[in-house]
C-alpha positions as CSV (number, residue, x, y, z in Angstrom):
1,X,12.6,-2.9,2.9
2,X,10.1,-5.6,4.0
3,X,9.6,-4.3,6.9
4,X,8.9,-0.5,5.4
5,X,6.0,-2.2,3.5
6,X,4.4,-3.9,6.8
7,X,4.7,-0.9,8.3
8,X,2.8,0.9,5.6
9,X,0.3,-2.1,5.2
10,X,-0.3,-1.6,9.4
11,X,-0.8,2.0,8.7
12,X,-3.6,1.6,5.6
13,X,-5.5,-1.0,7.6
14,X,-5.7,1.4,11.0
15,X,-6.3,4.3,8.9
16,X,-9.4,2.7,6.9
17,X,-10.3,1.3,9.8
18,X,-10.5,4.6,11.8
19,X,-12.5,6.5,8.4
20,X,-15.3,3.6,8.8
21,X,-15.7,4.1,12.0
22,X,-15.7,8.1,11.9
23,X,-17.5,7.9,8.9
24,X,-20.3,6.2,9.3
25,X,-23.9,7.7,9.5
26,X,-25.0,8.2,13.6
27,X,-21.9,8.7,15.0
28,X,-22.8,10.2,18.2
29,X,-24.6,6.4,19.2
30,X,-22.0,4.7,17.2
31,X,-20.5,1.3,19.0
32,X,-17.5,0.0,18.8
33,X,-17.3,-2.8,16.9
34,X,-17.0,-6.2,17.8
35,X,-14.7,-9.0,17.3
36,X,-15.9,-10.4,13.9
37,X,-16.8,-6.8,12.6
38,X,-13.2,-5.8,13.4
39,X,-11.8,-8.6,12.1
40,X,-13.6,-8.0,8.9
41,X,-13.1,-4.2,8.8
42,X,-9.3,-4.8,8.6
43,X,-9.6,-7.3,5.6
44,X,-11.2,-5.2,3.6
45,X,-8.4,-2.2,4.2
46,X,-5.8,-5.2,3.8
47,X,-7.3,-5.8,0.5
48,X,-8.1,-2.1,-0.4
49,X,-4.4,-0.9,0.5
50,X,-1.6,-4.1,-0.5
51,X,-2.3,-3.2,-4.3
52,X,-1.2,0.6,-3.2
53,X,1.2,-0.5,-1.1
54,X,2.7,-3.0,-3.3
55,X,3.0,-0.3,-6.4
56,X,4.5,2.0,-3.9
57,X,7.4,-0.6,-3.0
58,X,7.7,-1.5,-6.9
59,X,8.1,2.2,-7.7
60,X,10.7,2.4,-5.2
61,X,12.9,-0.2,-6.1
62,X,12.7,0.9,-10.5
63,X,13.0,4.9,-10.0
64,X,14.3,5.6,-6.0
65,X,16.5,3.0,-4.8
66,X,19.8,3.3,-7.0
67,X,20.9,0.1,-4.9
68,X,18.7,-2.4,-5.6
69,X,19.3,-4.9,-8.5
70,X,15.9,-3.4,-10.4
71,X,16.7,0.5,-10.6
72,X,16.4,1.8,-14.2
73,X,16.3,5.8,-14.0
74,X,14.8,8.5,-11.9
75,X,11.1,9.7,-12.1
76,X,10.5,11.3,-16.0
77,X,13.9,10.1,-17.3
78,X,13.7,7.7,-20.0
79,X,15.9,4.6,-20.4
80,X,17.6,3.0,-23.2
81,X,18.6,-0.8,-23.5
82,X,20.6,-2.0,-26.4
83,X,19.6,-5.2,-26.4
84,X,16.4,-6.2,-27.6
85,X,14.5,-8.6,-24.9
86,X,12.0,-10.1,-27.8
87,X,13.1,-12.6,-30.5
Protein backbone atom coordinates (compact mmCIF):
# COMPACT_ATOMS: atom_id res chain seq x y z
CA UNK A 1 0.00 0.00 0.00
CA UNK A 2 3.01 2.25 0.66
CA UNK A 3 4.24 1.98 -2.31
CA UNK A 4 0.60 2.84 -4.13
CA UNK A 5 0.82 6.17 -2.28
CA UNK A 6 4.59 7.11 -3.59
CA UNK A 7 3.56 6.27 -6.66
CA UNK A 8 0.55 8.63 -6.49
CA UNK A 9 2.73 11.28 -4.65
CA UNK A 10 5.42 10.92 -7.96
CA UNK A 11 2.49 11.35 -10.10
CA UNK A 12 0.93 14.80 -8.32
CA UNK A 13 4.50 16.34 -8.20
CA UNK A 14 5.20 15.59 -12.25
CA UNK A 15 1.75 16.45 -13.07
CA UNK A 16 1.95 20.09 -11.17
CA UNK A 17 4.99 20.35 -12.33
CA UNK A 18 4.19 19.86 -16.02
CA UNK A 19 0.69 22.49 -15.51
CA UNK A 20 3.38 25.25 -14.31
CA UNK A 21 5.35 24.86 -16.89
CA UNK A 22 2.44 24.70 -19.70
CA UNK A 23 0.74 27.17 -17.88
CA UNK A 24 2.59 29.87 -17.50
CA UNK A 25 2.15 33.29 -19.45
CA UNK A 26 4.83 33.34 -22.72
CA UNK A 27 5.00 29.93 -23.42
CA UNK A 28 6.41 29.99 -26.83
CA UNK A 29 9.99 31.72 -25.16
CA UNK A 30 9.39 29.76 -22.04
CA UNK A 31 12.88 28.00 -20.57
CA UNK A 32 13.22 25.24 -18.81
CA UNK A 33 13.87 25.66 -15.56
CA UNK A 34 16.82 25.36 -13.66
CA UNK A 35 18.05 23.33 -10.88
CA UNK A 36 16.82 25.43 -7.87
CA UNK A 37 13.56 26.40 -9.70
CA UNK A 38 12.90 22.65 -10.28
CA UNK A 39 13.79 21.78 -7.07
CA UNK A 40 11.38 24.19 -5.73
CA UNK A 41 8.60 23.61 -8.27
CA UNK A 42 8.32 19.98 -6.95
CA UNK A 43 8.01 21.15 -3.18
CA UNK A 44 5.35 23.05 -3.66
CA UNK A 45 3.30 20.05 -5.64
CA UNK A 46 4.74 17.78 -2.66
CA UNK A 47 3.04 20.08 -0.33
CA UNK A 48 -0.07 20.79 -2.59
CA UNK A 49 -0.79 16.96 -3.26
CA UNK A 50 0.36 14.63 0.26
CA UNK A 51 -2.85 16.18 1.97
CA UNK A 52 -4.86 14.69 -1.20
CA UNK A 53 -2.92 11.88 -1.32
CA UNK A 54 -2.94 11.10 2.26
CA UNK A 55 -7.02 11.35 2.47
CA UNK A 56 -7.11 9.19 -0.56
CA UNK A 57 -5.01 6.33 1.19
CA UNK A 58 -7.15 6.99 4.57
CA UNK A 59 -10.35 6.62 2.54
CA UNK A 60 -9.13 3.46 1.25
CA UNK A 61 -8.18 1.75 4.15
CA UNK A 62 -12.09 2.88 6.32
CA UNK A 63 -14.54 2.33 3.21
CA UNK A 64 -12.42 0.00 0.26
CA UNK A 65 -10.02 -2.28 1.74
CA UNK A 66 -12.25 -4.98 3.71
CA UNK A 67 -8.67 -6.35 4.84
CA UNK A 68 -7.16 -3.90 6.56
CA UNK A 69 -7.49 -3.63 10.45
CA UNK A 70 -9.42 0.03 9.96
CA UNK A 71 -12.39 -0.89 7.49
CA UNK A 72 -15.79 0.15 8.83
CA UNK A 73 -18.38 -0.05 5.87
CA UNK A 74 -18.61 0.76 2.28
CA UNK A 75 -19.13 4.33 0.82
CA UNK A 76 -22.86 5.81 2.08
CA UNK A 77 -23.45 2.87 4.49
CA UNK A 78 -23.64 3.80 8.02
CA UNK A 79 -22.02 1.97 10.88
CA UNK A 80 -23.12 1.11 14.29
CA UNK A 81 -20.79 0.40 17.38
CA UNK A 82 -22.22 -0.86 20.66
CA UNK A 83 -19.88 0.36 22.71
CA UNK A 84 -19.63 3.73 23.63
CA UNK A 85 -15.79 5.12 23.14
CA UNK A 86 -16.46 8.28 25.56
CA UNK A 87 -16.73 7.99 29.41
Amino acid sequence: MFCHIKTWIAHVVVGLAGALLVLSPGVASAQWPGLFEAKAIAEEGFIYGLPMVMNYAAMYEIAVDQNSGQYLAPFNQLKNEARVYTY
